[in-house]
Backbone as XML, in Angstrom:
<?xml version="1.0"?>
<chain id="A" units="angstrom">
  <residue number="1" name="UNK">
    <atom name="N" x="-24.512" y="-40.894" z="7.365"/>
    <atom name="CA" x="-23.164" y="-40.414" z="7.135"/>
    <atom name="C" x="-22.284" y="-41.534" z="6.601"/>
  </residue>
  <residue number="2" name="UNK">
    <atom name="N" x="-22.635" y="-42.503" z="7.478"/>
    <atom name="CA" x="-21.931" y="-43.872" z="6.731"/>
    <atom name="C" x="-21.819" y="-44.294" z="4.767"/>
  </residue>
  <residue number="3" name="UNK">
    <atom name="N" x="-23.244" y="-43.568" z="4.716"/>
    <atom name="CA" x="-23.502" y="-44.271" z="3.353"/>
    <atom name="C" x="-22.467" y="-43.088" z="2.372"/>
  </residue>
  <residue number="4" name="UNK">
    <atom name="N" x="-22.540" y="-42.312" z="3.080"/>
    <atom name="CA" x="-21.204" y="-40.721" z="2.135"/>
    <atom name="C" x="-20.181" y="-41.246" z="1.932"/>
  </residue>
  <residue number="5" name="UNK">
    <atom name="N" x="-19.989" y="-41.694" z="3.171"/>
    <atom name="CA" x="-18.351" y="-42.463" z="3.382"/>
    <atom name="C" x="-18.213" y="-43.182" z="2.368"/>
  </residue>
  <residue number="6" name="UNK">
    <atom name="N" x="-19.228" y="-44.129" z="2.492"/>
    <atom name="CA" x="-18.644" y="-45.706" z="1.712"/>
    <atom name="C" x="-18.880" y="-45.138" z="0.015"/>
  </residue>
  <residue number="7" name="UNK">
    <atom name="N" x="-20.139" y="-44.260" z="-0.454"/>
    <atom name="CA" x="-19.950" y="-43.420" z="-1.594"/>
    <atom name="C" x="-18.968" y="-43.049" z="-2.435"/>
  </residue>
  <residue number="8" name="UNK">
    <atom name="N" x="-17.977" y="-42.028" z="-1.359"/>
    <atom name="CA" x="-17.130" y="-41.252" z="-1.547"/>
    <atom name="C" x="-15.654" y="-42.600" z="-1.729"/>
  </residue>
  <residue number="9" name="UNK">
    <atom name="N" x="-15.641" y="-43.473" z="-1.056"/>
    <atom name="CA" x="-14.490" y="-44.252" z="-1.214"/>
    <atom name="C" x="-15.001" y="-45.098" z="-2.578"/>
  </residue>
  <residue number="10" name="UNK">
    <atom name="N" x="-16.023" y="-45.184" z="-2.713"/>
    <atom name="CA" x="-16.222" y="-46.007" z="-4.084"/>
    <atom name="C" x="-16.100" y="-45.169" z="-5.411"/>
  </residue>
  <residue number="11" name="UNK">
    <atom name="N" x="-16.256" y="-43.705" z="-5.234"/>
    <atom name="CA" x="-16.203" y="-42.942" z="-6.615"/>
    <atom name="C" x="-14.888" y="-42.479" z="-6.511"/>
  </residue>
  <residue number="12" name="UNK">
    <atom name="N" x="-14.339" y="-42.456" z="-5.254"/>
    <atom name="CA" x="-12.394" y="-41.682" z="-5.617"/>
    <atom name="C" x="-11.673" y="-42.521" z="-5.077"/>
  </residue>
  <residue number="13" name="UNK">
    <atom name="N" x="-11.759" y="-43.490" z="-4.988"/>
    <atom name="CA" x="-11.088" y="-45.260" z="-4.439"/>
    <atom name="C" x="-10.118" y="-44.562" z="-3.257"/>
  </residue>
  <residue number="14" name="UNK">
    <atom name="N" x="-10.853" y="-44.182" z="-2.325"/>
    <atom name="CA" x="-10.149" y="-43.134" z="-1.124"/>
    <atom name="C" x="-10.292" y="-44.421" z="0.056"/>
  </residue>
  <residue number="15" name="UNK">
    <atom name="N" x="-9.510" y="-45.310" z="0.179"/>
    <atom name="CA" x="-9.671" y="-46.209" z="0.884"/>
    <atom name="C" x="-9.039" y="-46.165" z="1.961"/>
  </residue>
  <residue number="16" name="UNK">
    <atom name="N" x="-8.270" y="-45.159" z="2.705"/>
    <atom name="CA" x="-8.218" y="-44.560" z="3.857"/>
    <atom name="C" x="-8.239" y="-43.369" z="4.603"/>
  </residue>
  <residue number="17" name="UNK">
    <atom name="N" x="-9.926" y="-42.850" z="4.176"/>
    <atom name="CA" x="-10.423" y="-42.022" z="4.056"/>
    <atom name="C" x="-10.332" y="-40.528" z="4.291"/>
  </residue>
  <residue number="18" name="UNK">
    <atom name="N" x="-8.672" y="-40.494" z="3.705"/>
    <atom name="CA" x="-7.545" y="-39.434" z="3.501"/>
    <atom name="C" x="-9.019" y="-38.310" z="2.572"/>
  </residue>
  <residue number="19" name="UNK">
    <atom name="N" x="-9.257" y="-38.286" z="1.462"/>
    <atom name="CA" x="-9.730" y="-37.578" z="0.975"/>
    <atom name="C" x="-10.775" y="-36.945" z="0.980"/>
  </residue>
  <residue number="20" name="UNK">
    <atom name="N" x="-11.664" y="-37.970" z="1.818"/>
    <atom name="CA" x="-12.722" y="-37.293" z="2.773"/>
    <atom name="C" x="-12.711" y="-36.269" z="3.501"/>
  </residue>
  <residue number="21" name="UNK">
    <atom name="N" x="-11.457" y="-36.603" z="4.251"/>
    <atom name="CA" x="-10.895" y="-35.496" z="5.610"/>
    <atom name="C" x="-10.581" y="-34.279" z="4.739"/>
  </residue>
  <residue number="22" name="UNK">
    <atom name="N" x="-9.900" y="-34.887" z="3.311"/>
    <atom name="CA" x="-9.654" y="-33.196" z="2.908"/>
    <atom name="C" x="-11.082" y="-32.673" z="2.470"/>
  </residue>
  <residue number="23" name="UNK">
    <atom name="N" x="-11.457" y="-33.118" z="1.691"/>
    <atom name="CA" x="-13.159" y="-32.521" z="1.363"/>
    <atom name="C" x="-13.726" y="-31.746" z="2.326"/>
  </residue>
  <residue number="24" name="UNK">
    <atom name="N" x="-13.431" y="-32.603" z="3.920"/>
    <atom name="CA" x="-14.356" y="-31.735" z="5.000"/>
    <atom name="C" x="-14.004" y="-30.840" z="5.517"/>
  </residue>
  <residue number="25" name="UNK">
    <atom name="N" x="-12.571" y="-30.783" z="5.360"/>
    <atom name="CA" x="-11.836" y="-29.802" z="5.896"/>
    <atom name="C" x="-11.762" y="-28.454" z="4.584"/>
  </residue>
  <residue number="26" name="UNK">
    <atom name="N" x="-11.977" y="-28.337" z="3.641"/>
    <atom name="CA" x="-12.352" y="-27.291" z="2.271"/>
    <atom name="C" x="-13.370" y="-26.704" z="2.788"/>
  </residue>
  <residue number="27" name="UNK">
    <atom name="N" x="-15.140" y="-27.693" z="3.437"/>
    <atom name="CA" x="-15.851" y="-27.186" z="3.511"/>
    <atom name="C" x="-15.322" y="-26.527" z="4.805"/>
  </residue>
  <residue number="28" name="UNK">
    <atom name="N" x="-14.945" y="-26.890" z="5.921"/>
    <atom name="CA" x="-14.720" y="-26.341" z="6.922"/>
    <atom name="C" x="-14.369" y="-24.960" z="6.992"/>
  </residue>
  <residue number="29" name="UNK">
    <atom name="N" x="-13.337" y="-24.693" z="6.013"/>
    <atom name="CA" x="-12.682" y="-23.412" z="5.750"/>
    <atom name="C" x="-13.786" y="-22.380" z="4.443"/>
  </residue>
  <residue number="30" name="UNK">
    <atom name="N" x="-14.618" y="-22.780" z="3.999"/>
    <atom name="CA" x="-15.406" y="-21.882" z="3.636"/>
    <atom name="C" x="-15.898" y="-20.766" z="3.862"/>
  </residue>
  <residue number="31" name="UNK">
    <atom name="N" x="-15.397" y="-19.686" z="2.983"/>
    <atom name="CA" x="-15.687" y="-18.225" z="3.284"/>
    <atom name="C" x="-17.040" y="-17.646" z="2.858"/>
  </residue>
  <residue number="32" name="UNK">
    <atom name="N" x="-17.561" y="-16.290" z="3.306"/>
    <atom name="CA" x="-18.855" y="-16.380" z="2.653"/>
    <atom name="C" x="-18.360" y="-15.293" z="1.153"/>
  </residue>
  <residue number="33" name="UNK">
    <atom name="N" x="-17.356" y="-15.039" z="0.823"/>
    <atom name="CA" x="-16.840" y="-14.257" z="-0.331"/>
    <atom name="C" x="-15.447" y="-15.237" z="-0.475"/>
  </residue>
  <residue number="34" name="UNK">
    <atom name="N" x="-15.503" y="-15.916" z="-2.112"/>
    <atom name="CA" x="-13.921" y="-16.488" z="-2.326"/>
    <atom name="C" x="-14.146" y="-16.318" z="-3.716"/>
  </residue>
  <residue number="35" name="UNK">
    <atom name="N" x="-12.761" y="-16.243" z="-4.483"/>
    <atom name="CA" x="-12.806" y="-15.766" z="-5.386"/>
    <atom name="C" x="-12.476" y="-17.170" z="-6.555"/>
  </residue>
  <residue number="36" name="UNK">
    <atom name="N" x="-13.206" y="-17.471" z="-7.691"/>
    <atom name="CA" x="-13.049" y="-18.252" z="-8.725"/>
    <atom name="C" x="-11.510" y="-18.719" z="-9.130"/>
  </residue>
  <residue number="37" name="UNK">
    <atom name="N" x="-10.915" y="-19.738" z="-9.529"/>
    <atom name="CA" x="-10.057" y="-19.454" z="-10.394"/>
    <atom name="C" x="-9.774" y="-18.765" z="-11.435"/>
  </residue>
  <residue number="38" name="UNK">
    <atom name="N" x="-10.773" y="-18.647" z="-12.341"/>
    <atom name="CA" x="-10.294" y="-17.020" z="-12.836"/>
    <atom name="C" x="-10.183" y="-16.050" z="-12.485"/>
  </residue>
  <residue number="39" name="UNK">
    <atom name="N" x="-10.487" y="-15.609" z="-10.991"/>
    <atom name="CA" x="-10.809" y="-13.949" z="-10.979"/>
    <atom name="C" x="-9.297" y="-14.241" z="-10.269"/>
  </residue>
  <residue number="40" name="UNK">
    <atom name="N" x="-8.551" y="-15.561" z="-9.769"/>
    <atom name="CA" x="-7.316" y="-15.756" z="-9.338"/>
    <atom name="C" x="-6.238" y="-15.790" z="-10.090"/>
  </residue>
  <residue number="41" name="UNK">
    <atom name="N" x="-6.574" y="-15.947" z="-11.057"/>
    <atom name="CA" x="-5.402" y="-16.316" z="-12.615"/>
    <atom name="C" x="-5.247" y="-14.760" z="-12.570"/>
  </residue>
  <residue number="42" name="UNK">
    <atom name="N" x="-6.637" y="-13.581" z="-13.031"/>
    <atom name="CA" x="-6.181" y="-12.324" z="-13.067"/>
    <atom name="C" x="-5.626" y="-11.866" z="-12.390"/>
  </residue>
  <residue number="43" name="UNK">
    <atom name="N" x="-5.166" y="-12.199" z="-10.783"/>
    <atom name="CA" x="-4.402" y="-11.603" z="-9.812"/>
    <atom name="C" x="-2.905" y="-12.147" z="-9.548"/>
  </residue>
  <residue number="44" name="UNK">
    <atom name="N" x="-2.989" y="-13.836" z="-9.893"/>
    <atom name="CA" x="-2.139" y="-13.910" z="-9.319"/>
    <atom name="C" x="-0.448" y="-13.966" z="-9.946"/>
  </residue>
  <residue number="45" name="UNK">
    <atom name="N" x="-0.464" y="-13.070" z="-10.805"/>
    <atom name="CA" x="0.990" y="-12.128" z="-11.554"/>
    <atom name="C" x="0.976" y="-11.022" z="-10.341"/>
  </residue>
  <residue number="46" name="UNK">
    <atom name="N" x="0.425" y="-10.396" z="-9.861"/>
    <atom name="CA" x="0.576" y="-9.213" z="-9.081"/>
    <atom name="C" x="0.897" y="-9.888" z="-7.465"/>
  </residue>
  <residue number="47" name="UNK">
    <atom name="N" x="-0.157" y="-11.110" z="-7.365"/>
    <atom name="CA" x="0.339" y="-11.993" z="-5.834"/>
    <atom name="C" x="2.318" y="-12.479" z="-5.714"/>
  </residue>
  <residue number="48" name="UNK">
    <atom name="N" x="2.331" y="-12.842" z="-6.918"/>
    <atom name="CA" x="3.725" y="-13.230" z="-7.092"/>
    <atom name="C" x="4.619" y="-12.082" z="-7.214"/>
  </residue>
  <residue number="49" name="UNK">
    <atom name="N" x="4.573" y="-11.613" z="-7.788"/>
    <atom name="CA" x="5.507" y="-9.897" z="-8.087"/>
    <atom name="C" x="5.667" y="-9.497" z="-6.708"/>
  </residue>
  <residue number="50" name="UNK">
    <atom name="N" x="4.531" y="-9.358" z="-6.017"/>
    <atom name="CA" x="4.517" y="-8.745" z="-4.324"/>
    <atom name="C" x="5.450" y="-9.133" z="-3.356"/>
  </residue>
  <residue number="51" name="UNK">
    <atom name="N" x="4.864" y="-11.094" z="-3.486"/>
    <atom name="CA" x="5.946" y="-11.596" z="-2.549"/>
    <atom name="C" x="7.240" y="-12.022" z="-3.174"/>
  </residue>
  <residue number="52" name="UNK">
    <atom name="N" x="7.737" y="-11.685" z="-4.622"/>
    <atom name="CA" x="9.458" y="-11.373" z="-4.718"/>
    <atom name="C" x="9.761" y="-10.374" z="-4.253"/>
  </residue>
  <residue number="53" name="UNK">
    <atom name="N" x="8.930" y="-9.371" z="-4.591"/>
    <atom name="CA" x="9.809" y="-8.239" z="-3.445"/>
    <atom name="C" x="9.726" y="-7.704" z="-2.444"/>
  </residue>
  <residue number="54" name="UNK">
    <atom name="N" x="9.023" y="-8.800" z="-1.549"/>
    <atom name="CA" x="9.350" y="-9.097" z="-0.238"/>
    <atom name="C" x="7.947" y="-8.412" z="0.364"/>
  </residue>
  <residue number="55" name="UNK">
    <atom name="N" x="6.943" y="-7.905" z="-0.280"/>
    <atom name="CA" x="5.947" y="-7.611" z="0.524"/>
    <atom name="C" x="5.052" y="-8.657" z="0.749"/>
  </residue>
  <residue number="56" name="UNK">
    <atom name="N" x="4.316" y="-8.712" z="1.772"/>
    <atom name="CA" x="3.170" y="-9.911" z="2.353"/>
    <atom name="C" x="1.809" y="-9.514" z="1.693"/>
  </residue>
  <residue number="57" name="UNK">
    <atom name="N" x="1.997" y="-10.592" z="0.293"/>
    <atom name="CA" x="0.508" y="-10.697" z="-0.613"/>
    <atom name="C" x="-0.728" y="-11.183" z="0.238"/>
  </residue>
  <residue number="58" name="UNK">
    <atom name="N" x="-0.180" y="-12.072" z="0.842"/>
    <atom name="CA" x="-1.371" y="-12.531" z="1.966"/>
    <atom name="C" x="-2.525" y="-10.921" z="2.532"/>
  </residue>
  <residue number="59" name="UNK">
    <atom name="N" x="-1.226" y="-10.043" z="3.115"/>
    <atom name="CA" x="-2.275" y="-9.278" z="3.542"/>
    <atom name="C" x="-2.834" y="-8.661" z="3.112"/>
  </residue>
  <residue number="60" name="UNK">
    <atom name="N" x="-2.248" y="-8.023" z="1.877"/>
    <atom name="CA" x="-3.128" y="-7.397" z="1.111"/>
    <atom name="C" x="-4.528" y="-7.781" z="-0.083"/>
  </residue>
  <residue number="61" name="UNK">
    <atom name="N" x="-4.113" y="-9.088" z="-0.497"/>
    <atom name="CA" x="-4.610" y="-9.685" z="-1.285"/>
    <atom name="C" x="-5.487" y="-10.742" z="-0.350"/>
  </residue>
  <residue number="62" name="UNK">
    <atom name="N" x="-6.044" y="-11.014" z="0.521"/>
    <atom name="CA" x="-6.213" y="-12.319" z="1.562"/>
    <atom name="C" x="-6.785" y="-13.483" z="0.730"/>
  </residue>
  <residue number="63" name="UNK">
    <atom name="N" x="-8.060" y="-12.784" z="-0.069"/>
    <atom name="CA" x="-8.933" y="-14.182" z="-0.912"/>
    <atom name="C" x="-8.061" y="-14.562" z="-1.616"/>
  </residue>
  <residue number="64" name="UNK">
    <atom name="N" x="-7.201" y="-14.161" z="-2.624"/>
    <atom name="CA" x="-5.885" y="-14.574" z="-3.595"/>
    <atom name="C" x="-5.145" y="-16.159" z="-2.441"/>
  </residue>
  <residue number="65" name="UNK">
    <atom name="N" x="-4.384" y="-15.541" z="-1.348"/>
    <atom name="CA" x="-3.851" y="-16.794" z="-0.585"/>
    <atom name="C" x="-5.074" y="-17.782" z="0.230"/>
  </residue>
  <residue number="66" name="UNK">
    <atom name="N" x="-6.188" y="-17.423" z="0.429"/>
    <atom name="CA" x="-7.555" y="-18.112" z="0.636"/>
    <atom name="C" x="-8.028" y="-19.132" z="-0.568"/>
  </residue>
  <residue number="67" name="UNK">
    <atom name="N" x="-7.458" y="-19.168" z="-1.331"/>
    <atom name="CA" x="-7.950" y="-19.244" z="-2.769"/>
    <atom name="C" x="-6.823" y="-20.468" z="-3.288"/>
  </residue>
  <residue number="68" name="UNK">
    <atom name="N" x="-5.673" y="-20.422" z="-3.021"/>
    <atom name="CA" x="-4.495" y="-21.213" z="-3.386"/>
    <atom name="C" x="-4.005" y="-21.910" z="-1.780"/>
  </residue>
  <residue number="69" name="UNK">
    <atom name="N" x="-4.820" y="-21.793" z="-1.122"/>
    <atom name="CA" x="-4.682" y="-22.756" z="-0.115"/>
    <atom name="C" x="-5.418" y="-23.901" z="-0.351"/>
  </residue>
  <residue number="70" name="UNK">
    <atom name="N" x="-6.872" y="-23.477" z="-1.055"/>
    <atom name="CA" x="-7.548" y="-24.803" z="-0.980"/>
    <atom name="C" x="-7.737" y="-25.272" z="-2.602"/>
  </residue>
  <residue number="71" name="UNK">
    <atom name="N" x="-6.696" y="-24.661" z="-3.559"/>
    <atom name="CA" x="-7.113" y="-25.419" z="-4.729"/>
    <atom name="C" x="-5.656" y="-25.479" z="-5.259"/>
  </residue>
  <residue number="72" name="UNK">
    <atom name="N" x="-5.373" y="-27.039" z="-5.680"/>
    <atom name="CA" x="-4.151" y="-27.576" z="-6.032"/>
    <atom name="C" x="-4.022" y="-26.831" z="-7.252"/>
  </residue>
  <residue number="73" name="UNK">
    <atom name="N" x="-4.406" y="-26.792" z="-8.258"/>
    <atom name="CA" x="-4.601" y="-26.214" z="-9.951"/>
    <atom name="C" x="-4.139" y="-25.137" z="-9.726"/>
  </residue>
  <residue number="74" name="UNK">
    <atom name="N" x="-4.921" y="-24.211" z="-8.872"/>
    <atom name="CA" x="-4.061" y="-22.813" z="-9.132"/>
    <atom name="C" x="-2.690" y="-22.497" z="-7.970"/>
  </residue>
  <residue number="75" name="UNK">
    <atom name="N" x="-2.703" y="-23.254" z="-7.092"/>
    <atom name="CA" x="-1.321" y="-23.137" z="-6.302"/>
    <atom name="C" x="-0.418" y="-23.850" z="-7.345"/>
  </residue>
  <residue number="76" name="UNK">
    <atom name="N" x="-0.427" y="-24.644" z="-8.263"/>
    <atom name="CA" x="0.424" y="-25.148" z="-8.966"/>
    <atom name="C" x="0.894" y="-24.085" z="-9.790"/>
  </residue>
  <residue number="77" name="UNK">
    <atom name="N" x="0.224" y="-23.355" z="-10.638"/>
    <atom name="CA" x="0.406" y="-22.129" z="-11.450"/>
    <atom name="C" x="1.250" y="-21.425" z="-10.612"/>
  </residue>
  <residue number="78" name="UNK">
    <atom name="N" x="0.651" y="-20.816" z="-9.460"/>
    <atom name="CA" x="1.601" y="-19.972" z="-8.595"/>
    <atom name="C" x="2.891" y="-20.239" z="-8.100"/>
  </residue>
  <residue number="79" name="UNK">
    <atom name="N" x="2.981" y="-21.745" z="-7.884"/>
    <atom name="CA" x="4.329" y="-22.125" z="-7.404"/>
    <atom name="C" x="5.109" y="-21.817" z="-8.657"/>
  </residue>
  <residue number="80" name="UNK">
    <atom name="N" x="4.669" y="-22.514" z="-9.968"/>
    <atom name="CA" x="5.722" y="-22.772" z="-11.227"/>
    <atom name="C" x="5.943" y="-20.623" z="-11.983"/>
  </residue>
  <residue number="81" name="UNK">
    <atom name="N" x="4.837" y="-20.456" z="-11.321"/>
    <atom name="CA" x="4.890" y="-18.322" z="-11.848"/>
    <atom name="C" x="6.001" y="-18.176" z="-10.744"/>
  </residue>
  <residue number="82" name="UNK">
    <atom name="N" x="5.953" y="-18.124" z="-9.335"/>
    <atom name="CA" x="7.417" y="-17.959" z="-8.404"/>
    <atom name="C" x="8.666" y="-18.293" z="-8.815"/>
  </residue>
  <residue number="83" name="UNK">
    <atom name="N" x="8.762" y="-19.944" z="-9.739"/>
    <atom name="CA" x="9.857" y="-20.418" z="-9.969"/>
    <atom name="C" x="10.782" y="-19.980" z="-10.875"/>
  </residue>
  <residue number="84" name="UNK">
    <atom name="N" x="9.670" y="-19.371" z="-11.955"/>
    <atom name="CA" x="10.150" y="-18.251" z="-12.839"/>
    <atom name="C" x="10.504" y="-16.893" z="-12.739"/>
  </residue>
  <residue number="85" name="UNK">
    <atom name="N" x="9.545" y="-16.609" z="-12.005"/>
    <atom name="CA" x="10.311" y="-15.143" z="-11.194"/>
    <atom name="C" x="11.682" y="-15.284" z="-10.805"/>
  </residue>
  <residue number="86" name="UNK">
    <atom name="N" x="11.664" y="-16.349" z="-9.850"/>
    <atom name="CA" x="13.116" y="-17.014" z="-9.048"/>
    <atom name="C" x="14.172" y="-16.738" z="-10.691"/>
  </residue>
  <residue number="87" name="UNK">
    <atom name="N" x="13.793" y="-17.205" z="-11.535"/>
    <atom name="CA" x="15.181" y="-17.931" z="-12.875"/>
    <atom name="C" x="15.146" y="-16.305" z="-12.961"/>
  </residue>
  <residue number="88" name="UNK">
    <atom name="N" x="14.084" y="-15.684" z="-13.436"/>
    <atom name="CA" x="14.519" y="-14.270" z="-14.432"/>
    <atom name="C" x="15.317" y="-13.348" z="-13.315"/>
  </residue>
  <residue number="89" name="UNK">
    <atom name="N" x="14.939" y="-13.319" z="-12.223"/>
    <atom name="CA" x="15.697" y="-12.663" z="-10.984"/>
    <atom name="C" x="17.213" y="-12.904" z="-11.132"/>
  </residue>
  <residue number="90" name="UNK">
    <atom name="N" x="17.531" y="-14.448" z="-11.318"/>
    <atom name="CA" x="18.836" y="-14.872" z="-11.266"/>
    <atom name="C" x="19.595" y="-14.306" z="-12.197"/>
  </residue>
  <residue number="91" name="UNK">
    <atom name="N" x="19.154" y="-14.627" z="-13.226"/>
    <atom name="CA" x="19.587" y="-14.106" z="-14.699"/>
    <atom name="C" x="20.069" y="-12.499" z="-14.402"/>
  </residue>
  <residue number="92" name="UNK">
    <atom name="N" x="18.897" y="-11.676" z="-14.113"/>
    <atom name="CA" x="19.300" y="-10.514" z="-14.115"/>
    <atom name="C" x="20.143" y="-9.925" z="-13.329"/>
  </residue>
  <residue number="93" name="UNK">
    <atom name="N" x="20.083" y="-10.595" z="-12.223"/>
    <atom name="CA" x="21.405" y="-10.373" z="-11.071"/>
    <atom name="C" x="22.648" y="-10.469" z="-10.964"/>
  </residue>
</chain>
């Protein structure tokens, strides 16, 4: 296990072995069904639409928020798709 460690800090210069913990903790949370970033890109206009108007995408959608919990790339999309929702909301209001 040692030799992963010292591996893993030499290929992502993770020198307080912050990124490890996240790695193990991704696998930790592994589902036996999760959905790609693409099959998430196709949903997540409808994840965002849901929770502006106030319904809980989580429950209906679960792999969608399973999915943008553990990948920065597409929670980034989703945050900056909300932020825009947020402006055009304003605008129209």
């Amino acid at each position: 296990m040692k030799n992963i460690f010292n591996w893993f800090k030499r290929r992502f210069g993770d020198s307080n072995g912050q990124g490890m913990k996240n790695v193990l903790e991704m696998i930790a949370h592994t589902q036996n069904r999760e959905l790609l970033c693409d099959e998430v890109y196709a949903l997540i206009d409808q994840f965002a639409e849901m929770k502006m108007r106030g319904e809980d995408p989580t429950h209906l959608i679960p792999l969608v928020q399973q999915h943008l919990d553990m990948c920065p790339d597409c929670r980034e999309e989703y945050e900056a798709l909300l932020e825009a929702l947020r402006i055009d909301q304003q605008l129209q209001g």
